[in-house]
Each structure stands twice: as structure tokens, then as C-alpha cells.
C-alpha positions as CSV (number, residue, x, y, z in Angstrom):
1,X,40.1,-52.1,43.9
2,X,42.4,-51.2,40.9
3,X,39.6,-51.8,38.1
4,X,37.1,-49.7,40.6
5,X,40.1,-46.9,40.4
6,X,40.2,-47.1,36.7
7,X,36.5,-47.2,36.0
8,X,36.3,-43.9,38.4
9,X,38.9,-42.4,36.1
10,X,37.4,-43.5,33.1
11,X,34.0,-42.0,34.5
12,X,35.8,-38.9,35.1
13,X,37.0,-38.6,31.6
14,X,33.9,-39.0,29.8
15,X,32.5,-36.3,32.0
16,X,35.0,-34.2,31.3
17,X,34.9,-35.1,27.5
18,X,31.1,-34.6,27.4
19,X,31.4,-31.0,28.7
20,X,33.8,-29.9,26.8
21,X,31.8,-31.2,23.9
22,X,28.7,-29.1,24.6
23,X,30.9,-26.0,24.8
24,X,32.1,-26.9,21.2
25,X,28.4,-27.3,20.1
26,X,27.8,-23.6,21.1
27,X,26.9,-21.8,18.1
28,X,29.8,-19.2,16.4
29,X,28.4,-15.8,17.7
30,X,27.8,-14.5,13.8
31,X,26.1,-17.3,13.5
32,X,23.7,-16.2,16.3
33,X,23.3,-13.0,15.0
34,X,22.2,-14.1,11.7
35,X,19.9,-16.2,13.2
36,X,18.0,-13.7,15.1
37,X,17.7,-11.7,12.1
38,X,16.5,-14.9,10.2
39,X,14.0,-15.3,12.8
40,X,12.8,-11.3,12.4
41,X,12.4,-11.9,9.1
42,X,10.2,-15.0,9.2
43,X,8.2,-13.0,12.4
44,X,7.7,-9.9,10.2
45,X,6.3,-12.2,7.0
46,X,3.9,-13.7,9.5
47,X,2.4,-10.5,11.1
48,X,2.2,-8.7,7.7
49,X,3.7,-5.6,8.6
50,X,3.9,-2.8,5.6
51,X,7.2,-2.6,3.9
52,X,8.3,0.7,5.6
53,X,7.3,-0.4,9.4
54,X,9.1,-3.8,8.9
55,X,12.0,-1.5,8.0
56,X,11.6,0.4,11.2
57,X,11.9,-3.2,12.9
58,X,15.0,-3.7,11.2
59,X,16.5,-0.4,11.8
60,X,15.7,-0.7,16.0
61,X,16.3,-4.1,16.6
62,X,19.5,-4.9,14.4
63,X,20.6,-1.4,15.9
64,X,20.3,-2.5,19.4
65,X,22.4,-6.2,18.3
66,X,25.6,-4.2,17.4
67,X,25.5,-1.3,20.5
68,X,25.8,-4.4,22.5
69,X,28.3,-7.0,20.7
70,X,30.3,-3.8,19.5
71,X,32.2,-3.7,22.8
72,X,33.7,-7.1,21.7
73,X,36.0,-5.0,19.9
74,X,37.2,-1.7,20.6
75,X,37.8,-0.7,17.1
76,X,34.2,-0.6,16.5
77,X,32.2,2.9,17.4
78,X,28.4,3.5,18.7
79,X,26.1,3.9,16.1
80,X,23.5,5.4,17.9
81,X,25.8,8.5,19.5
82,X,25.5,10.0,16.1
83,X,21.9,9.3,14.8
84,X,19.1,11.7,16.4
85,X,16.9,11.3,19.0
86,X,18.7,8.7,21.3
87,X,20.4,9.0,24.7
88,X,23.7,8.0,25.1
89,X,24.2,4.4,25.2
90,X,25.4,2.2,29.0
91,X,28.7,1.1,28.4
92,X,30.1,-2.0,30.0
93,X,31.8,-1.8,34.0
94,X,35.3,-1.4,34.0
95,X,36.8,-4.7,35.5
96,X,33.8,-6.8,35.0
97,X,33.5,-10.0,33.0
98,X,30.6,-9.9,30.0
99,X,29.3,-12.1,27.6
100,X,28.6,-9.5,24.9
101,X,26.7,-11.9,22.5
102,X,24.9,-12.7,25.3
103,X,23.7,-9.0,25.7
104,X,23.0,-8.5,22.1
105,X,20.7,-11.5,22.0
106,X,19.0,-10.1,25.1
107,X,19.2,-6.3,23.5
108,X,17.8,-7.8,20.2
109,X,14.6,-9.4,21.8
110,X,14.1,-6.6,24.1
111,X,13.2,-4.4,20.9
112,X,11.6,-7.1,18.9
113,X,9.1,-8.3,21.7
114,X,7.9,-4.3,21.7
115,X,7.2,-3.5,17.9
116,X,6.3,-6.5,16.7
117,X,2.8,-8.3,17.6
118,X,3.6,-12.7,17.6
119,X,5.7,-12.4,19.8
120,X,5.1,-15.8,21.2
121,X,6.2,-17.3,18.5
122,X,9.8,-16.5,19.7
123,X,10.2,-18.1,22.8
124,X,11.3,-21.4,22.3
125,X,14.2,-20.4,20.4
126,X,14.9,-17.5,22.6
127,X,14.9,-19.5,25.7
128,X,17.2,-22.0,24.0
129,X,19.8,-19.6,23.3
130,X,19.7,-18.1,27.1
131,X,19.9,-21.6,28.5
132,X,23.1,-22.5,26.3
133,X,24.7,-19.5,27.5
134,X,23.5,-20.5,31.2
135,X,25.6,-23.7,30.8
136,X,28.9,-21.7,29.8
137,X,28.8,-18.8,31.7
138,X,29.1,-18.1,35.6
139,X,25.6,-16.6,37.7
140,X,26.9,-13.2,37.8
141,X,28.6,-13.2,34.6
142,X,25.5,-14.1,33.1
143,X,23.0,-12.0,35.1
144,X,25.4,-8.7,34.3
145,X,25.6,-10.0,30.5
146,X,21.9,-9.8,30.4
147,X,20.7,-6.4,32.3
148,X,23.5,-4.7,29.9
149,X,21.2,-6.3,27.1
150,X,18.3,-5.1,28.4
151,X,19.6,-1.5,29.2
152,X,20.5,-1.0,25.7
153,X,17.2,-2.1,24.0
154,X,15.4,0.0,26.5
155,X,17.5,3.3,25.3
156,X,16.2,2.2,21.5
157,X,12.9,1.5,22.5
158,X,12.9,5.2,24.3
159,X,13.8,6.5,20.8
160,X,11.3,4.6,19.1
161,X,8.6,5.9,21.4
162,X,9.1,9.9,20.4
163,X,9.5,8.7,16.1
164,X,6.1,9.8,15.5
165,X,5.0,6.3,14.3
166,X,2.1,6.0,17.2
167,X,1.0,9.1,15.6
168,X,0.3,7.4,12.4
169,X,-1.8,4.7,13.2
170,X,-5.6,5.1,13.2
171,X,-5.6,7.7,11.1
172,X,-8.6,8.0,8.0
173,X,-8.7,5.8,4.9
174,X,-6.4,7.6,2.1
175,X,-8.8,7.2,-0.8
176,X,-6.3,9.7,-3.6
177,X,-7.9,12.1,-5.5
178,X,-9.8,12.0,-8.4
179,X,-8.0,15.4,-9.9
180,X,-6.3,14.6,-13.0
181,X,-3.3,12.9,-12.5
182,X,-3.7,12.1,-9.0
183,X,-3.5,8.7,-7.7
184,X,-6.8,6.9,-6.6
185,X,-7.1,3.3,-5.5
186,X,-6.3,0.6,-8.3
187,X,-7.8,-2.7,-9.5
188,X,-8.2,-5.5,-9.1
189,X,-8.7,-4.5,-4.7
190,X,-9.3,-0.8,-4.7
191,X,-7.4,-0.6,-1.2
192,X,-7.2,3.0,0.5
193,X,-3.2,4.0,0.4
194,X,-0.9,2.0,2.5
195,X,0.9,4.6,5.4
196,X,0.3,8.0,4.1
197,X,1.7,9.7,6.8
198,X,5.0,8.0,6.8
199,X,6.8,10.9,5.6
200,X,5.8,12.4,8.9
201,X,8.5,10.2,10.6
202,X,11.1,11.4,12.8
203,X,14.7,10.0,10.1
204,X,17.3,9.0,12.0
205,X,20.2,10.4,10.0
206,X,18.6,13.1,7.8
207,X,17.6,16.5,8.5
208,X,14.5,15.9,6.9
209,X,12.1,13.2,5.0
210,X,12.4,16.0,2.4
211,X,15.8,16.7,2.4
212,X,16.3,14.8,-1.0
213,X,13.0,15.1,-2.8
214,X,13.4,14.4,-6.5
215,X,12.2,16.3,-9.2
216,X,8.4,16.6,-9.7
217,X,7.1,13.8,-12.3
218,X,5.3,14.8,-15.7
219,X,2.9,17.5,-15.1
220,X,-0.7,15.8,-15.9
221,X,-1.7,16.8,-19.6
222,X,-4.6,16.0,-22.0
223,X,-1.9,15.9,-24.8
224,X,-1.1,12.1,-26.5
225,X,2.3,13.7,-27.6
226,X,3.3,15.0,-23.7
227,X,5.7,12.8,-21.6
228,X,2.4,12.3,-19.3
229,X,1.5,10.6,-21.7
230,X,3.7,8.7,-23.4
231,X,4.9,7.0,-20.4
232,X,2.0,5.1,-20.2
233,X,2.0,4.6,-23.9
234,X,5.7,3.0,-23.1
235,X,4.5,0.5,-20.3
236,X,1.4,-0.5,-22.1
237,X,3.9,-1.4,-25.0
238,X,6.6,-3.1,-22.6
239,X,4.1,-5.3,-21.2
240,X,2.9,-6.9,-24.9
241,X,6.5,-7.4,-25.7
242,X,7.7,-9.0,-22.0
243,X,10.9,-11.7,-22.7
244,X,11.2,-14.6,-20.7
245,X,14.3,-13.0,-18.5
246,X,11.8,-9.7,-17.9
247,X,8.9,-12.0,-16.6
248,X,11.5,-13.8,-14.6
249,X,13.0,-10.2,-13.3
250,X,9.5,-8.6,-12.5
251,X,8.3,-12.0,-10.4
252,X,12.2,-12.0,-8.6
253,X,12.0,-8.3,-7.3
254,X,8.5,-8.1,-6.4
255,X,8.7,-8.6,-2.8
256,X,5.0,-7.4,-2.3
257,X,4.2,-8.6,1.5
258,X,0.7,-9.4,0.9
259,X,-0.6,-10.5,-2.8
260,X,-4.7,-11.2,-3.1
261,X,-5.3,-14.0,-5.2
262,X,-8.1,-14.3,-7.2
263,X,-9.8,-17.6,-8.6
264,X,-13.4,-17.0,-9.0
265,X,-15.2,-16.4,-6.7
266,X,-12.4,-17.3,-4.2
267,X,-9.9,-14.7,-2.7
268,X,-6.4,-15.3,-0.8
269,X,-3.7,-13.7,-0.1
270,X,0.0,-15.0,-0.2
271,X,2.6,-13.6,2.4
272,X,6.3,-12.5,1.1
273,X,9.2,-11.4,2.1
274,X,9.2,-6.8,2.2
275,X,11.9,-5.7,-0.3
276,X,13.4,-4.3,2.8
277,X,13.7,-8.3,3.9
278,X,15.5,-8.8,0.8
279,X,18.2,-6.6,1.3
280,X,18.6,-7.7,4.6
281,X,18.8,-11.2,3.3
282,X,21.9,-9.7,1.0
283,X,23.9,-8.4,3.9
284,X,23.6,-11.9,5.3
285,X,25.2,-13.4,2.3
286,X,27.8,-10.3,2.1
287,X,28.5,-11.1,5.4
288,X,28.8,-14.7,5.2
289,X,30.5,-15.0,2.2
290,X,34.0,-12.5,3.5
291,X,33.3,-14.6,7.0
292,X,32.8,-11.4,8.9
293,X,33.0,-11.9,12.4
294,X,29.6,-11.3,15.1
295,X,30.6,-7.4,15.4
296,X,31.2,-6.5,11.5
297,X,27.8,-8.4,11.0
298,X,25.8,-6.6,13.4
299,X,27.6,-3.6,11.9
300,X,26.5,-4.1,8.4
301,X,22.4,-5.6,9.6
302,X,22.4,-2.2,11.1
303,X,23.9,0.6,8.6
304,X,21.8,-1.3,6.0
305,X,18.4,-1.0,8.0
306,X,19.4,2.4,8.8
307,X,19.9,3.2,5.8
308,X,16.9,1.8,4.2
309,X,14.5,3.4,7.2
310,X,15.4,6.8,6.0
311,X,14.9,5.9,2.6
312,X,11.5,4.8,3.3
313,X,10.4,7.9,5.0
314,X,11.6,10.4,2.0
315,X,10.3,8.6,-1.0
316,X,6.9,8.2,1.2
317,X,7.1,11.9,1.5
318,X,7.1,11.9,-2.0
319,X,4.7,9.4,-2.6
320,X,1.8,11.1,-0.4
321,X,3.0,14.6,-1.9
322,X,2.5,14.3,-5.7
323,X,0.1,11.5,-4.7
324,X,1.1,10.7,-8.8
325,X,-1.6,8.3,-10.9
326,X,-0.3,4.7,-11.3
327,X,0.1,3.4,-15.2
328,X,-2.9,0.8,-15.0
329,X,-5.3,4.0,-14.1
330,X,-4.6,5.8,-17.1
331,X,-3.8,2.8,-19.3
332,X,-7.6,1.3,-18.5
333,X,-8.9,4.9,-18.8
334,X,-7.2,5.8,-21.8
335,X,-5.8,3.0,-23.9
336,X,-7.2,-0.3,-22.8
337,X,-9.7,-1.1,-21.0
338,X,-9.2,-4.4,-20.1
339,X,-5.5,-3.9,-19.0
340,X,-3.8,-5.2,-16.3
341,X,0.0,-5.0,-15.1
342,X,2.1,-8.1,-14.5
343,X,2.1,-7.6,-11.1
344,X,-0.4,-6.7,-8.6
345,X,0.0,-2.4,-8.3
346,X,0.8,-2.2,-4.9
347,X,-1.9,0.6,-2.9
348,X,0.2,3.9,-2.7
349,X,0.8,6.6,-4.9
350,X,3.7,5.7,-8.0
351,X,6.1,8.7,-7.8
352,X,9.2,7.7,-7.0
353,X,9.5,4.1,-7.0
354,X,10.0,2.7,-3.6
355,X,11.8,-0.4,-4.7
356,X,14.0,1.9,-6.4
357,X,14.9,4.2,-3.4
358,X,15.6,1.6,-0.9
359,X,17.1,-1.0,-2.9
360,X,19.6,1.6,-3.8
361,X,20.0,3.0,-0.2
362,X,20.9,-0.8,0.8
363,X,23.3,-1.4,-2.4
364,X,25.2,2.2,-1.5
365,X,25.9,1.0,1.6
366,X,26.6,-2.5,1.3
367,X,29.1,-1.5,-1.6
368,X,30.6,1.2,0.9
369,X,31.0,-2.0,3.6
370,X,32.3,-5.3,1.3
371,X,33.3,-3.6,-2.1
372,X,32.6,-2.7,-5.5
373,X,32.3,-5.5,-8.0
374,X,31.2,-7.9,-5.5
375,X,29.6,-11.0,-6.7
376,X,27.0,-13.0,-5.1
377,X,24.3,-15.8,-5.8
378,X,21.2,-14.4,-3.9
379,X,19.4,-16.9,-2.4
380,X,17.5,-14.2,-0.2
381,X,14.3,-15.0,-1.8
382,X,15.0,-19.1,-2.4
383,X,12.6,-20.1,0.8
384,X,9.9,-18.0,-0.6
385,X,9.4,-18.0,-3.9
386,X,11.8,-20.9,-5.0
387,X,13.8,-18.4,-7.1
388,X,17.6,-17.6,-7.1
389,X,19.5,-15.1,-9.4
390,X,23.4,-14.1,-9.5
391,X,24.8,-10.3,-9.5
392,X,28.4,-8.9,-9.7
393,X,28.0,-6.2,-7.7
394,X,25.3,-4.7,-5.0
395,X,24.4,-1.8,-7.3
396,X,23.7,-4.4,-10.5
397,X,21.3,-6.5,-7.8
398,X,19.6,-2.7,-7.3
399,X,19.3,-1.7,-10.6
400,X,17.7,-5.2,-12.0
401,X,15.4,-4.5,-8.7
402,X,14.7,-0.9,-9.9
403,X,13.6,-2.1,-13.7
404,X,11.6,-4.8,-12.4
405,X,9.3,-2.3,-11.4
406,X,8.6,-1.3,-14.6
407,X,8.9,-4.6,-16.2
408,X,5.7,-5.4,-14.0
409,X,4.0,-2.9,-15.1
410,X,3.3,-0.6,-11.8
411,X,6.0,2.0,-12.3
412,X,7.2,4.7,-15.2
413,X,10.9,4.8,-16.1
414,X,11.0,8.0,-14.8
415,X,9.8,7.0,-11.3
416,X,12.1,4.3,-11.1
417,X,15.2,6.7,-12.5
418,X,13.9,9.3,-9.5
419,X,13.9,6.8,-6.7
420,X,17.0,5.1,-7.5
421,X,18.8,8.6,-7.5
422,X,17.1,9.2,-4.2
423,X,18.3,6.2,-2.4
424,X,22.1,7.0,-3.6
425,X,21.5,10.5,-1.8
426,X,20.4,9.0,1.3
427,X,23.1,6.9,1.8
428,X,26.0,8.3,0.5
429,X,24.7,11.6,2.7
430,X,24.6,9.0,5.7
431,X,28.0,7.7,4.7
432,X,29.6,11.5,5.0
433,X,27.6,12.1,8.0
434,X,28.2,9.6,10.2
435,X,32.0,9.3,8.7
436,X,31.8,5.8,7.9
């Protein structure tokens, strides 16, 4: 009767021991939220969404992780009460237990599963994370963790219905100009220009997509001497005289989501990550690296996307409204024939470089979160390319980005000067504004 007693006991102990072992398995909540990001990003690669509407994906979904995990601490502020366009946010019941990772997750995938098309392709890990939470949390705990998820992603969905973007699909080819000077499609594809209307974009913190415009680029001239010239005389020359670091920079940065191949007669295309990816990759690292907790992380994911969504829709305004040549147009036309860029011109106007503006939006803000002079191995870009570089600071990682442009041969020095400069104003106006 004893050694039944004692094998009851013993019973009872490993049961006990074997729960409180799963609750030790559960995941840190930053960890979650990095996850779910990780999981955008590899969802966003596979539908081959244009680098500014994967940065719309970022701004919506990462914005609708921190309105719900912010509540975990009351230091932390809405977001959304001070961007334009959204209704004011639910906020939790007074006296009522939540699980506020919970209703991020839920907030999250409420977004994602709207403005993004393979969805499917989320569901086993989504349903994993909602069952783990299942096991640790009471019914009604639970259920109320969830619908405060839910409510939230619906009020950014709402938003994200009146931001104009339904209004710029379908619309006709964008086949450029051929006035002098103007951009027209570009070898070796001759595709029509990737979302000309994106300037037409509701921004989220600025009063206008052409609040910051840069300087107009060299007029168009006839004149070998003129800076219209000359730039294309200066990245012709750069890309005979390319060091091994430059090749190395150019391939790092390039971050073009969908590259065609060419081997004869055979044509394929190779998905990457969007340079908006990239930088979220960085504020991972950032992140990871000072140990922020679940609510700075969602924090910096969605500042950073913010950020980087506005910056997109001013240098597109840009883009579409000099609608400026791109160097291997003239260079083929007027100095070589047979010339072709490093990398593959991407199919949109050149003035200002886009890699430029939002790299620098990203490296503003992410210096304005975790510091000046902070140095990181980036790894962003490891899975996909196999390539890893080291920076001391955000802003050296963005100006390396920036010249890359040129190294490759697709942008003028002067483009890449404007859009850096553009993506500073963005952010550092964003900064001021929403008194960050």
C-alpha cells in the first residue's frame, strides 16, 4: 500500500514537472515578434511584391504588433494616435486579465492575411503559436487576448483601405518617354515602369509625398562638357575601373526582388530580399543585440517601416515626375553600344535613388532608437545571397548602400546624393513630429 502511495506521488511529480516544463519551453515574447516578422519577410520574397508595397506590409502589420504588446508597458505611447488617417485605437478593459503578445500575434496576422496573397503558407506556424498560448492561458483570458488582437488590426486595415493603393492597381503600362532625357524602358527586359503612381499614396506622417522633393537633376543637354553629360561619362568610367570591395559592395546592396536571368535561350528569375527587407532585417539585429524587450522591438519594426513607407512614396513622386533617363540609356546611345551596368537597372525612372532615400530614412531612425556609432555584423542578407558585411554605425551601413548604386552602374552620384538627403528629411521630420 506504501510503494502504491509513493508511486502515486512520484506520478504526481512528474506531471507536475512536465508542465512546468512546457511553460518554460514557451518562446521569450521578443522572440515571437521577431519571428513573425521573419516569417513576413520570407512571405513577401515569395509573392514578389514591389519594393514600395512590401514596405506598405511592413508599415501596417509591424504597426498593428506594437498597438497591441505596447500596453505591456505603460511607458510606451500609441503610434497610430498621431499618424493620419486612423481611428483611435481599443484599449484594454480596466480590471481584465490579457495576454498582450497574444494579441499582437493575433493583431499581426489579422493585417498580414489581408495585404498579402500566400496566405496559406502561414497557418501551420500561426496555429502553433495560438495553441501554445491555449496551454498557458485560461478560456476567457485567452478569448479576450485574441478579439483585442483582432480589433486593433481591423482599425489598421480600415486605414489601409482609404491609402489610395486600390487606386493604383490596374492602371496602363508606364512605357517613359522618348523626349530627351526622359526615362524609357531599359535592357536587357524592356519592362513598363514598376508603380508609377505610388507617389499618389496617402503618407502616414507627412503632409505630402512632395513635401521634401529634391532639387531637379541635370537639365538634358546635347553638350559633352554639361553635367548631363559627364555623369554618364563618370559611370561608364567607374564600371571599367570596379575593385574587388566595389563588386562586392554593388552585389551586397542590391536587394532587387526579382532579377531575370539570362543563359541563351533560357530566362529565370531569382527572388530577393526588397531593400526595405534589409533594413528590417537590421532592426532585428539592433534589437537583438541591446536585448530589447517584446515592446521596444515592436517599437523600433514599426518606426522603421514607417519611416521607410513615407520615404517610398516621396522619392516615387520624384521618380514618376522628372521620369529622369537611366545611365545605360545614354551610355549605349552615346558612348558604347555594347554597355551594360553591373547590375540589372531596375524598371523605374533614376532620379533620386530609391536605395538611397530609404536606406537613409531606416538608418535616421534606427540611429535615433539604439545610438550613434553602433556597430553591427549584418547578417540580414546571409540566407539569401550567402553574404555578410560589418558597419560601425546605421548611417555607414546607409551610405555603403547609397554608393552601391552607383558602383552597379544604375544610378548617377547625384541621384544617389539627392535621395540620401531625402530620406534624412523624412525621418528626422517624422522624429520632430511625432516627438519621438
Amino acid at each position: 500500500m506504501l510503494r502504491s502511495h509513493q508511486s502515486l506521488l512520484l506520478l504526481m511529480a512528474c506531471l507536475i514537472m512536465s508542465c512546468d516544463s512546457r511553460k518554460v519551453s514557451m518562446p521569450a515574447d521578443s522572440d515571437i515578434i521577431h519571428e513573425n516578422e521573419d516569417k513576413l519577410t520570407h512571405l513577401i520574397i515569395y509573392d514578389v511584391f514591389t519594393p514600395p508595397v512590401a514596405s506598405r506590409i511592413y508599415a501596417y502589420a509591424s504597426l498593428a504588433s506594437y498597438e497591441a504588446i505596447r500596453f505591456q508597458n505603460p511607458q510606451y505611447k500609441s503610434i497610430i494616435v498621431d499618424l493620419k488617417g486612423f481611428n483611435a485605437p481599443p484599449v484594454p478593459i480596466k480590471g481584465k486579465e490579457y495576454n498582450f503578445t497574444l494579441s499582437a500575434i493575433k493583431a499581426f496576422f489579422t493585417v498580414v492575411r489581408k495585404v498579402t496573397f500566400s496566405v496559406d503558407s502561414l497557418n501551420s506556424y500561426e496555429d502553433g503559436l495560438y495553441s501554445r498560448f491555449k496551454s498557458q492561458l485560461d478560456d476567457s483570458t485567452y478569448a479576450r487576448s485574441v478579439a483585442f488582437g483582432e480589433k486593433i488590426g481591423k482599425v489598421i486595415l480600415k486605414r489601409a483601405s482609404t491609402d489610395n493603393y486600390p487606386q493604383t492597381r490596374a492602371k496602363p503600362k508606364f512605357l517613359g518617354s522618348s523626349e530627351p532625357g526622359k526615362w524609357h524602358p531599359t535592357p536587357p527586359d524592356y519592362l513598363d515602369g514598376v508603380e508609377y503612381c505610388w507617389g499618389t499614396m496617402k503618407t502616414l506622417v507627412l503632409d505630402s509625398s512632395a513635401q521634401f522633393a529634391p532639387p531637379p537633376p541635370p537639365p538634358f543637354s546635347n553638350d559633352k562638357k554639361s553635367e548631363y553629360f559627364q555623369q554618364n561619362f563618370r559611370v561608364y568610367d567607374q564600371s571599367k575601373h570596379l575593385t574587388a570591395e566595389q563588386k562586392n559592395i554593388a552585389r551586397y546592396w542590391d536587394d532587387n526582388p526579382f532579377v531575370m536571368q539570362h543563359s541563351g535561350h533560357m530566362m529565370f528569375a531569382n527572388k530577393k530580399i526588397t531593400p526595405g527587407g534589409h533594413w528590417i532585417g537590421i532592426t532585428a539585429i539592433a534589437c537583438k543585440k541591446t536585448h530589447a524587450d517584446a515592446v521596444k522591438t515592436a517599437q523600433a519594426y514599426a518606426l522603421t517601416a514607417v519611416a521607410m513607407f513615407d520615404a517610398f512614396i516621396s522619392c516615387w513622386q520624384e521618380k514618376y515626375r522628372s521620369s529622369y533617363i537611366r545611365p545605360v540609356t545614354v551610355i549605349n546611345d552615346k558612348i558604347d553600344a555594347t554597355w551594360l551596368p553591373m547590375l540589372q537597372t531596375p524598371p523605374f525612372p533614376e532620379y533620386p535613388s530609391g536605395h538611397s532615400t530609404i536606406t537613409r530614412s531606416a538608418a535616421v531612425m534606427l540611429t535615433h532608437l539604439f545610438g550613434e556609432n553602433f556597430a553591427f555584423q549584418d547578417t540580414s542578407d546571409l540566407h539569401y545571397i550567402g553574404m555578410q558585411r560589418h558597419f560601425n554605425s546605421f548611417i555607414q551601413a546607409a551610405n555603403e548602400a547609397s554608393i552601391s548604386r552607383f558602383y552597379g552602374g544604375i544610378h548617377y552620384i547625384n541621384s544617389v546624393n539627392a535621395g540620401a538627403d531625402q530620406g534624412k528629411k523624412v525621418t528626422e521630420y517624422m522624429i520632430k513630429k511625432l516627438k519621438l
